[in-house]
C-alpha positions as CSV (number, residue, x, y, z in Angstrom):
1,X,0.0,0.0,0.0
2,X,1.3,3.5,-1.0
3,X,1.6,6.1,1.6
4,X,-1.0,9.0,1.0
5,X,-0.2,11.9,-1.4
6,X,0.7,15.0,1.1
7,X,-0.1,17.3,-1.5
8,X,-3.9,18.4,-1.4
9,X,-5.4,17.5,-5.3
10,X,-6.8,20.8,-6.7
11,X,-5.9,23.2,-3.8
12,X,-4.5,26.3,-5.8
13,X,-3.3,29.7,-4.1
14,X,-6.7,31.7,-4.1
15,X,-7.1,34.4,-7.1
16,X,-8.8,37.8,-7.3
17,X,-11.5,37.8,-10.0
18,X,-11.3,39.4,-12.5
19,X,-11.9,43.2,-12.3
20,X,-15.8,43.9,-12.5
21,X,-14.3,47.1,-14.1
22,X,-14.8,48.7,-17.5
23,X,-12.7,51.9,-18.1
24,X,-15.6,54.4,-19.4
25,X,-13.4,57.7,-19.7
26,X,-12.4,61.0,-17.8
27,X,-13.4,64.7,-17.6
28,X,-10.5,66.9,-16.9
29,X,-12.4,70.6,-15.0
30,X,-10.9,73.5,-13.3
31,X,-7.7,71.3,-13.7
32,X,-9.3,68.6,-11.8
33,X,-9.7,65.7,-13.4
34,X,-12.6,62.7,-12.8
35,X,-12.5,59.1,-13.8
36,X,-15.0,57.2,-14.7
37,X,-15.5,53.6,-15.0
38,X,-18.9,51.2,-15.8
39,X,-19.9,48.1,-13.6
40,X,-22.5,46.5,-15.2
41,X,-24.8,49.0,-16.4
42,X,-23.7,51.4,-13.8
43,X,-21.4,55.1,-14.4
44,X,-19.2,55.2,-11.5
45,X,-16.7,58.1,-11.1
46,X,-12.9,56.7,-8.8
47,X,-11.0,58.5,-6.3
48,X,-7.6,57.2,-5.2
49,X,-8.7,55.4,-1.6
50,X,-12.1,55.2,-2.8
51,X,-13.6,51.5,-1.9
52,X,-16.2,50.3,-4.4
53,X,-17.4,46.9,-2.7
54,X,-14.4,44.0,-2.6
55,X,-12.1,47.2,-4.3
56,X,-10.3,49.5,-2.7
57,X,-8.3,52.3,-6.2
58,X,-5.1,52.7,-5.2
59,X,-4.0,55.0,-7.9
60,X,-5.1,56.1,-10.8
61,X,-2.2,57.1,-13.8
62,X,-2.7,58.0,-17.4
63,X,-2.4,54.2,-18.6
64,X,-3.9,52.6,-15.7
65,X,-5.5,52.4,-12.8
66,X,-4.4,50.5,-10.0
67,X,-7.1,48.7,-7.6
68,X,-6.5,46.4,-4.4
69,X,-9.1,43.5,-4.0
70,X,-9.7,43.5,-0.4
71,X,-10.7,39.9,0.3
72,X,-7.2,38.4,-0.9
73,X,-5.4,41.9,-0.6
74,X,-4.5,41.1,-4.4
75,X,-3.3,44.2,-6.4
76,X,-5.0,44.2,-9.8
77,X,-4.9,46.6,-13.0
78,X,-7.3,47.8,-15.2
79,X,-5.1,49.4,-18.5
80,X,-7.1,52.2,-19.8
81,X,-6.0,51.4,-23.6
């Protein structure tokens, strides 16, 4: 009789979802500029620190922006290409 396997069949290192996150566009005003991304069907405008359920936006640059999926602590990027 063989000794048991120690390695756990089909246990992988958990993975952040993908980003529920469509880039949607900005509006630069009064030098202040305002990003805007759709979820779903829904318009919804980021802020570095701003959490939007399981994401937290960590930064937002002119190619990407940068989000933190709280549950795993996962950093994820949307490009904005």
């Amino acid at each position: 009789e063989k000794p048991a396997s120690t390695k756990a069949a089909g246990v992988e290192k958990p993975v952040a979802p993908p980003l529920p996150f469509q880039y949607f566009g900005r509006l630069t005003e009064n030098g202040k500029t305002e990003v805007y991304v759709m979820r779903g069907d829904e318009l919804i405008t980021l802020a570095p620190g701003q959490k939007i359920g399981d994401y937290r936006v960590e930064q937002i640059a002119d190619a990407s922006i940068s989000f933190t999926y709280l549950p795993l602590k996962m950093k994820q990027t949307l490009d904005l290409k």
